[in-house]
Structure formats: C-alpha cells, structure tokens
C-alpha positions as a printed Julia matrix, in Angstrom:
404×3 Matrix{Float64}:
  27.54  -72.98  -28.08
  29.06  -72.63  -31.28
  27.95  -70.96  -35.5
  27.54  -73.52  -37.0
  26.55  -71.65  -40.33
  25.67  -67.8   -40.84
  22.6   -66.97  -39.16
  22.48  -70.51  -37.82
  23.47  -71.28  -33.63
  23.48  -74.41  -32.02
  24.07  -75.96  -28.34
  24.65  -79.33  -27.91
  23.36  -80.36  -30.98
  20.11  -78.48  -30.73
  18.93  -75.29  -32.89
  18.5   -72.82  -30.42
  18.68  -69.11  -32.39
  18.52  -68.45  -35.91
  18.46  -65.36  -37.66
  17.04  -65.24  -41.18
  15.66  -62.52  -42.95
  12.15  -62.39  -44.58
  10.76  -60.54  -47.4
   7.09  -59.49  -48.62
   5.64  -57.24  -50.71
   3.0   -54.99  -49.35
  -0.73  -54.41  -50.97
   1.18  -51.38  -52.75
   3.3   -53.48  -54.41
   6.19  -52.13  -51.67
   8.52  -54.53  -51.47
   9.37  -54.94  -47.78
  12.1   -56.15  -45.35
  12.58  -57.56  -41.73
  14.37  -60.18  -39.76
  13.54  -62.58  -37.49
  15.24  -64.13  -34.34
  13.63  -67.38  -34.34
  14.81  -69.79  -31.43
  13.68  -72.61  -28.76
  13.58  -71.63  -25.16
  14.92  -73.65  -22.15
  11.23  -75.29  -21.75
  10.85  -76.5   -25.57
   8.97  -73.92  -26.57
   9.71  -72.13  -29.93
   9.53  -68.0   -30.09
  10.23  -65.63  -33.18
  10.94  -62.27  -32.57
  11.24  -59.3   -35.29
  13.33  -56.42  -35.83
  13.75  -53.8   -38.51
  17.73  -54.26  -38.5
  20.07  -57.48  -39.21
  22.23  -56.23  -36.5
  19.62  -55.69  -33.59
  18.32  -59.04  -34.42
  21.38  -60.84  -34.56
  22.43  -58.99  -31.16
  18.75  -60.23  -29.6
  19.74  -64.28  -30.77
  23.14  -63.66  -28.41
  21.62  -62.72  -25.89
  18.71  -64.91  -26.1
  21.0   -68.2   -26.84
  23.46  -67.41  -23.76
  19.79  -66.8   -21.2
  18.51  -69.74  -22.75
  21.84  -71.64  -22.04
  21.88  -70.74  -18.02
  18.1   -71.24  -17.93
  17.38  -68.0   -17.24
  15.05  -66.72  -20.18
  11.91  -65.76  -20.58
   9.96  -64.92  -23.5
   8.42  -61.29  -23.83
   5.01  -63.57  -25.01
   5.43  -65.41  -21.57
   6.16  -62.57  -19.2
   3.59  -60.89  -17.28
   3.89  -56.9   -16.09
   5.73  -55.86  -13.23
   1.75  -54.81  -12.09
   0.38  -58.02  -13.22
   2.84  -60.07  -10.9
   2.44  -57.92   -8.18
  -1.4   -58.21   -8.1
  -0.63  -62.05   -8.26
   1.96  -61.76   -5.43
  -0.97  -59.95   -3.2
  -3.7   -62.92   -4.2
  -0.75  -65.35   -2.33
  -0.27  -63.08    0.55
  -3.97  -62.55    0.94
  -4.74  -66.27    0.56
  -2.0   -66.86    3.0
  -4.11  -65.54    5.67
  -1.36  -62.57    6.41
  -1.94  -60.06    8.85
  -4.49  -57.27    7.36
  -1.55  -54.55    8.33
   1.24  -56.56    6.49
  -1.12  -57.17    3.45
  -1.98  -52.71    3.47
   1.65  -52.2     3.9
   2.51  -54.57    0.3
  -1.0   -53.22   -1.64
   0.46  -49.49   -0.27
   4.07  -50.47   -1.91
   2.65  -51.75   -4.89
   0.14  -49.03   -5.66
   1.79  -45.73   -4.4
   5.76  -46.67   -5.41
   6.35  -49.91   -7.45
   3.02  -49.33  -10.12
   3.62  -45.47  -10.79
   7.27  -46.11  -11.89
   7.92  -49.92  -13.25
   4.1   -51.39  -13.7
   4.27  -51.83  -17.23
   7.62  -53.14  -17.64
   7.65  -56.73  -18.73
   9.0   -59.03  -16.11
  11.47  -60.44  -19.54
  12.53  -56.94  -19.82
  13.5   -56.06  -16.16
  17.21  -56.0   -16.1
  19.72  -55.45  -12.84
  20.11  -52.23  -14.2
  16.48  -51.39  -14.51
  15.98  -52.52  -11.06
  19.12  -50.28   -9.78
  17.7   -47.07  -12.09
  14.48  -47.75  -10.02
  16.3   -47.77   -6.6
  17.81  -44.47   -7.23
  14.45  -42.69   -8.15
  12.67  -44.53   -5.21
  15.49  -42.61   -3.28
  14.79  -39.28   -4.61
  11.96  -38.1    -2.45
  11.69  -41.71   -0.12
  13.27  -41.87    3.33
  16.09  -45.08    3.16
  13.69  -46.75    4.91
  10.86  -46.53    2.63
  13.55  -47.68   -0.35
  14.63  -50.81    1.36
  10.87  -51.76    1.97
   9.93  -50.89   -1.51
  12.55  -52.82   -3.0
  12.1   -55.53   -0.44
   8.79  -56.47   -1.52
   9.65  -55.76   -5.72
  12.04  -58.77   -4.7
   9.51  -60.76   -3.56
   6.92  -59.9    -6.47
   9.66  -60.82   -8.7
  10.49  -63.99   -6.18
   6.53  -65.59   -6.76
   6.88  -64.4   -10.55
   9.94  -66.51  -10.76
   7.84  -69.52   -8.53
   5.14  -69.49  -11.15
   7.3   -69.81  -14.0
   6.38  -66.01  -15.18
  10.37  -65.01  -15.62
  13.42  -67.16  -14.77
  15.19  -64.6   -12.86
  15.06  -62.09   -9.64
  17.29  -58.93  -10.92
  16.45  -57.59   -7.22
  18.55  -60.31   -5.73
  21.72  -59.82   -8.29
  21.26  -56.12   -7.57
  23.17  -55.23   -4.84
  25.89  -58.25   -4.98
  29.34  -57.53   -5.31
  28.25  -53.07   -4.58
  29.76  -54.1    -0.93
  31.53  -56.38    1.17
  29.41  -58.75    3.1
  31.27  -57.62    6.41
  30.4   -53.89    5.58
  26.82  -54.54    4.35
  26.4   -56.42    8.18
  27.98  -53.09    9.78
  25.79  -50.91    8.26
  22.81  -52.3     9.15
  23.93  -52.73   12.75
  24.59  -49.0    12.31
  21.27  -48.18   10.9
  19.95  -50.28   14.29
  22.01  -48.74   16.51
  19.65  -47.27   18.97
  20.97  -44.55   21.96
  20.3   -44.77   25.39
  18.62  -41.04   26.58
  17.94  -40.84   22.81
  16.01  -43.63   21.67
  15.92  -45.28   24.95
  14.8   -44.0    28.21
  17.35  -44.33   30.64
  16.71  -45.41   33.91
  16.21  -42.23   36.07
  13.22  -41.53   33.07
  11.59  -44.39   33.69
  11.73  -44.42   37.55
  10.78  -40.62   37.13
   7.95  -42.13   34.38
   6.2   -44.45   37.26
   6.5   -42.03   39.69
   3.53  -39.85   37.81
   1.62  -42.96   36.17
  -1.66  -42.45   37.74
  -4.9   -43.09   35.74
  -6.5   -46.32   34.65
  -3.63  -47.1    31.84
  -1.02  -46.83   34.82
  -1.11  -51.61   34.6
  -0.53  -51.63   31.33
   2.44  -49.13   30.62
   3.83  -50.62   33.86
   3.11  -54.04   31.92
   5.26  -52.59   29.1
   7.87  -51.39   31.0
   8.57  -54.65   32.66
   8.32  -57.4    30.03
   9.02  -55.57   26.79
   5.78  -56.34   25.3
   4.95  -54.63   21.93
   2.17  -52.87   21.51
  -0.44  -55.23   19.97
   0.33  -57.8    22.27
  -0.44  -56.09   25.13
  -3.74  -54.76   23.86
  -4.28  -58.22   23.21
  -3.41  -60.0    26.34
  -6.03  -61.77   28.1
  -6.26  -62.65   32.18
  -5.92  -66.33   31.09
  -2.54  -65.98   30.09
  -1.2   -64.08   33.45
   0.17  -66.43   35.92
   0.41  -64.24   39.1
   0.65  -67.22   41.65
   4.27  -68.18   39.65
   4.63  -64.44   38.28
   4.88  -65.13   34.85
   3.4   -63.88   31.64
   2.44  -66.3    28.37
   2.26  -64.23   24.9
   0.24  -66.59   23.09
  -2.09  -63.37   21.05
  -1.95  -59.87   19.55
  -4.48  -57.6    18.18
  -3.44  -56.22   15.26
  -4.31  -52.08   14.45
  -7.82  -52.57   13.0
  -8.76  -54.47   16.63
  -8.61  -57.86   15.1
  -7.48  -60.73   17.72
  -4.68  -62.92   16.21
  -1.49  -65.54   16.56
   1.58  -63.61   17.12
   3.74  -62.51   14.55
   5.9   -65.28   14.13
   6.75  -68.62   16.06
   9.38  -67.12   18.43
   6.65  -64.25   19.3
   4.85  -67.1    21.73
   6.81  -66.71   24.77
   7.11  -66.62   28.87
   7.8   -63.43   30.68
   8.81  -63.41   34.02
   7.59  -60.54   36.27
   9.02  -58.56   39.3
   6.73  -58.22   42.83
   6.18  -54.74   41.81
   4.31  -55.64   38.43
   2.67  -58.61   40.69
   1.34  -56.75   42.78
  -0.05  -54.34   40.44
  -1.62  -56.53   38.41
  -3.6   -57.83   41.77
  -4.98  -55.31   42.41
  -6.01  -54.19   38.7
  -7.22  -57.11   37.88
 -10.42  -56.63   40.66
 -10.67  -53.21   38.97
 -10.73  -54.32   35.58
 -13.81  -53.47   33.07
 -15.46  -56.53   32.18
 -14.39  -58.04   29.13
 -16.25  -60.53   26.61
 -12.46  -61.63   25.36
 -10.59  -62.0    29.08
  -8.41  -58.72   27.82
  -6.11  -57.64   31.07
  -6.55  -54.1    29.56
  -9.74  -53.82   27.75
 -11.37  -50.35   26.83
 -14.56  -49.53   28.66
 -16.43  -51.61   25.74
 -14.21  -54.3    26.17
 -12.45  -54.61   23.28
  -8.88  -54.03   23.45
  -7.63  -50.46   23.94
  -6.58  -47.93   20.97
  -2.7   -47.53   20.61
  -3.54  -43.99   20.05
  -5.54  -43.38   23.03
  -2.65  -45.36   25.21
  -0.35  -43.11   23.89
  -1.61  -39.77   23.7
  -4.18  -40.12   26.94
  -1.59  -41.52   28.74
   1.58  -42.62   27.96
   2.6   -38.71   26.93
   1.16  -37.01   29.34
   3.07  -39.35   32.47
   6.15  -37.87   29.95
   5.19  -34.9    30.67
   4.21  -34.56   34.44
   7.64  -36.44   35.2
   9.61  -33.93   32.81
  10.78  -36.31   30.4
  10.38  -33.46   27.66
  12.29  -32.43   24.73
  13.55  -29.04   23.54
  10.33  -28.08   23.22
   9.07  -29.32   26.64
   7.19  -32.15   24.69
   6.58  -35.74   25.65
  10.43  -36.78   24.57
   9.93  -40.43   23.51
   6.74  -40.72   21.13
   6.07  -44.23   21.06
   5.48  -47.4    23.25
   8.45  -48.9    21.32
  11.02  -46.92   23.43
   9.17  -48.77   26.23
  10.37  -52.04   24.66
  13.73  -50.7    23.97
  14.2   -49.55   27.79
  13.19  -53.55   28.53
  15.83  -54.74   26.36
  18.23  -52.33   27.44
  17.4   -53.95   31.4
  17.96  -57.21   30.36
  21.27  -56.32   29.21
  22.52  -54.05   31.68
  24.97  -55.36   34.37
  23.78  -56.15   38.06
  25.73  -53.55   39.41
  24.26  -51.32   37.26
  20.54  -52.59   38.01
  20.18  -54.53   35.14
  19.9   -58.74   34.87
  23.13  -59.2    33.15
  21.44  -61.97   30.71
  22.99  -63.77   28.0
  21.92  -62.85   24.3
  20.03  -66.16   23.54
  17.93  -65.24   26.95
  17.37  -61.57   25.85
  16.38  -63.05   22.07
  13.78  -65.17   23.99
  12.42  -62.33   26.48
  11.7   -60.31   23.29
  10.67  -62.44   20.62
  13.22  -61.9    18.39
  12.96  -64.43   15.22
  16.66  -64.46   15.47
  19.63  -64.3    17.76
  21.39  -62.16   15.0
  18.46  -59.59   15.11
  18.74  -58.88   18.35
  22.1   -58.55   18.14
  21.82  -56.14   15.34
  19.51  -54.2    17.21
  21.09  -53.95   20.83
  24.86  -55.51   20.55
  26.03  -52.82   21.23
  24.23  -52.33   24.38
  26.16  -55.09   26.16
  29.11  -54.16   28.52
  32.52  -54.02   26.83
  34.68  -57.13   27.58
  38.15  -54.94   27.68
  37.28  -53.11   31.42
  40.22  -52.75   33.42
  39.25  -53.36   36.34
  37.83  -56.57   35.24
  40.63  -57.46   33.44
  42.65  -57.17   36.54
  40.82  -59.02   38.56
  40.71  -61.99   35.7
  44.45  -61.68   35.22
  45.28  -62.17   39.15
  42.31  -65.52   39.45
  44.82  -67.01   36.2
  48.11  -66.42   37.59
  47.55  -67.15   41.5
C-alpha cells in the first residue's frame, strides 16, 4: 500500500481508505466540522466512519487499510456483540444435539463470566489485548480452572463468529502465542495433570482394604469401577446386554448423562471392550440373579429402574466403605470424594509393573482401556505413572544380555 495523494490510500490499484473532511452548518447557523474515514472492506463493501479529530481519523484509515490488507477486518456496522455471538454459538451447540450437561456448562460460562464483563463489546472492537485484560479479571476471584474453561469457550464463540462471517479474527487464539515456549506450555499442563498416588489415587492396600468392607447392594458396581475404569455415567448406564460374562468382557456402547438421560458416549474412542478378572465375573453372576428389574436392561438400576444417582452411589455407599475400611483423612473423613479416583486407581493398574501387581500395558493399550480421545491425553494425565526406564538393576541385567 502506498499515499498516493493527501488523504488519499491505495492497494493495488484500488481506493481502499480516504480521509476527507466535511463541513455543515447547523439549524443555528453553527458552522460545523468532522472527518470521515471512508474506505472498501476486504468483501467489496464500502464503510464511512466519523471522528471529531483529523488525527484520530487518519489513525482509524491505517489501521483499517493494513486489516483490510491481511483480510482480517470487520466493520463496527457488521459486527455483532460479544453476547450476541455467544447466544448464536449456543443455537449451534444446541442444534448439534450436545449433551444437556455440556450445553449448561457453555449457557453457565456465557451468562455468569463472559456476559457480565465483555457482552457488549463489539466483536470489531475485541482486541488481543482486550481478550488478555479479560483473562486477568476472570483470574481475580476464578480458580485456574474456571479461567481456562471460560476462555476456552470465548474462543470458540469468537471461532463460530469468525465461521459466520461476523468478525475476521479469533484474538483468543493470538492471545497466548509467543507468552511461552511450546515445550513449557506442554510441561505445565502435564504438571497441572499430574495426579499422586495415596493422594489422588488410592493405592493398592486402600483399595484391597476398600473391598474388604463393600457390603450392600452397590458393592457390583463400585467393584465394576474398580476393575475396568469406567466413569461414572457409563456405569449408571450400562445395560446386561452389553456384559459378556461367558468371554469376561465388558462393551461401553452408552452413558447416562446427570439429568438420567440415556445417551452415545462422549466421543468415538469412549465405545470400547473391557476385559474383566474372575473376581468381577463372578460377582457379576451372582448380581445379576439379584438384580431389580429394569425396563432399560441397566446392570445397576435403582429400585425404579432407572439408572442409579451419582450422589446416592457416592454418599450411600462409596464413602461410607471409605470409612469402615479407614481410608479417612485428617479429619477421619471418607479420603477420596469421588468415583473418579476409582478410575484413576484403574489406570494406575494398568500401568503398574507385574511384579508390582499391575498389567505392565503399553500406553496405546491403557489409551484404549480408558477411552482416552488421545494417546497424548493419557499421557498427560498418567506419564508419569509409568516405571522409570533408568533402574539399575534393569539396566544391569540389559547391559550383560548385549555384551554376552
């Protein structure tokens, strides 16, 4: 781009920003005084914009000309609110038939945190620093968690803005590029997932002492849990049908979500085969002539059955077994709150060496057992769980095989 004459700017032979100033006088006889940025957009489209001072004006056709240039403008006339695209951006998630939890969790964002703070900002007037200036007042009374899922889904308001030509760019994906290396932004998320055995995971002796003092009608399930790493909704959502006890495996092929509703899993890699051990067999055998009826096949229905509360597992049962086998904390409470941990001790199994009473698998195969949508997030997540390749003894043993 290049002046071509004051006032006057031109790329490749096109007028794309003039300045020019205009004058009227008012029903007073005032006479009066602006000037205008008048230009052509990337898309053809001609805009005029007006300011009080030469200098502001003149400074709005730079900018302007250069956005225009990389195809990355948008006129304030064009651009919706920050609110306005986010209520689009919940119309496509609804209409995309997402899980009712995932849809709360985006209306909660955009209502409670995004709305309050940025939902009357034009989407043309949302800069990198903008976005950044929101970041740091999301993280002034929001856990880091709550602040990378906030700005997680801004990204993708501003990602389906930018798909239905509302603004050319997504200042949330420019925001954090170049802050850190890629090689320390992957180690601190590994640290964030870094997950202690005895801390966040039960260790063995817990779990043995766990079984030990499962004893009411929840006892197949959290045994279930224990021994195939299933989360939560999908085993309150497992049916007989999908429990091969003649070959001992387990097919994950539904969930039911919070609200009791009976759906897919959450993503492809969710659908999946689970081997079990004669113990969970057995058990299964025997609660399976036990089992309340149930109109949807559910292996661990409720006595209406409909699939069982998370709550109710958790608090009726799952604590209390905590508590009889004196797997407490400080303050002789159940220590582990959650089924997750459950999940986590799984993983941890599947890891573990043989000698050790684990299975010694390979990544890929733990991936699989858990449903991971990707190796890398289950290495994130339990890498560091895996035996260290630098033992001695092994070493030794390795050296003396390559040089006999």
């Amino acid at each position: 781009m290049r002046q071509r004459r004051p006032g006057i700017f031109r790329f490749e032979g096109e007028t794309v920003v003039s300045v020019r100033r205009r004058t009227w006088t008012s029903p007073s006889g005032e006479r009066k005084e602006a000037w205008i940025a008048d230009y052509v957009d990337q898309h053809g489209d001609r805009h005029i914009k007006t300011f009080a001072r030469k200098k502001d004006a003149e400074a709005y056709h730079l900018k302007a000309a250069n956005e225009v240039r990389v195809g990355i403008h948008t006129a304030n006339s064009r651009s919706a609110t920050v609110a306005e695209a986010g209520q689009l951006w919940l119309a496509g998630a609804t209409n995309a038939e997402l899980e009712r939890t995932t849809l709360d969790q985006y209306r909660g964002h955009l209502k409670h945190h995004i709305a309050p703070l940025i939902g009357e900002v034009k989407l043309a007037q949302l800069t990198v620093p903008m976005a950044r200036s929101f970041e740091d007042q999301l993280a002034k009374d929001r856990s880091p968690a709550m602040v990378r899922k906030v700005m997680r889904s801004l990204g993708a308001i501003l990602a389906d803005a930018q798909e239905r030509g509302l603004v050319a760019q997504n200042v949330v994906r420019n925001l954090h590029r170049g802050r850190r290396p890629g090689g320390q932004i992957r180690a601190d998320k590994r640290q964030r997932g870094k997950l202690e055995v005895g801390v966040d995971i039960p260790t063995p002796a817990e779990i043995s002492a766990i079984v030990a003092h499962l004893t009411d009608q929840r006892r197949p399930l959290l045994l279930t849990a224990i021994f195939t790493g299933l989360r939560s909704s999908e085993l309150r959502g497992l049916r007989w049908q999908d429990i091969d006890l003649k070959r001992a495996v387990l097919h994950v092929r539904q969930r039911a979500d919070r609200y009791q509703q009976i759906g897919r899993p959450k993503s492809a890699t969710a659908e999946r085969v689970i081997p079990l051990p004669p113990l969970l067999v057995n058990t299964l055998r025997e609660w399976k002539l036990a089992c309340p009826k149930s109109h949807l096949d559910l292996a661990f229905p409720n006595g209406r059955g409909n699939p069982d509360h998370r709550v109710e597992i958790v608090h009726r049962s799952y604590r209390p077994a905590q508590v009889a086998a004196g797997v407490v904390n400080a303050r002789g409470r159940a220590k582990y709150g959650g089924l997750h941990a459950l999940r986590h001790f799984y993983a941890s199994w599947c890891i573990n060496r043989r000698v050790d009473g684990g299975l010694e698998l390979p990544l890929k195969l733990v991936q699989t057992r858990l449903g991971h949508a990707s190796i890398q997030m289950t290495a994130d997540r339990y890498g560091h769980l895996f035996p260290s390749a630098d033992d001695g003894a092994e070493m030794a043993a390795a050296e003396q095989a390559l040089l006999r």
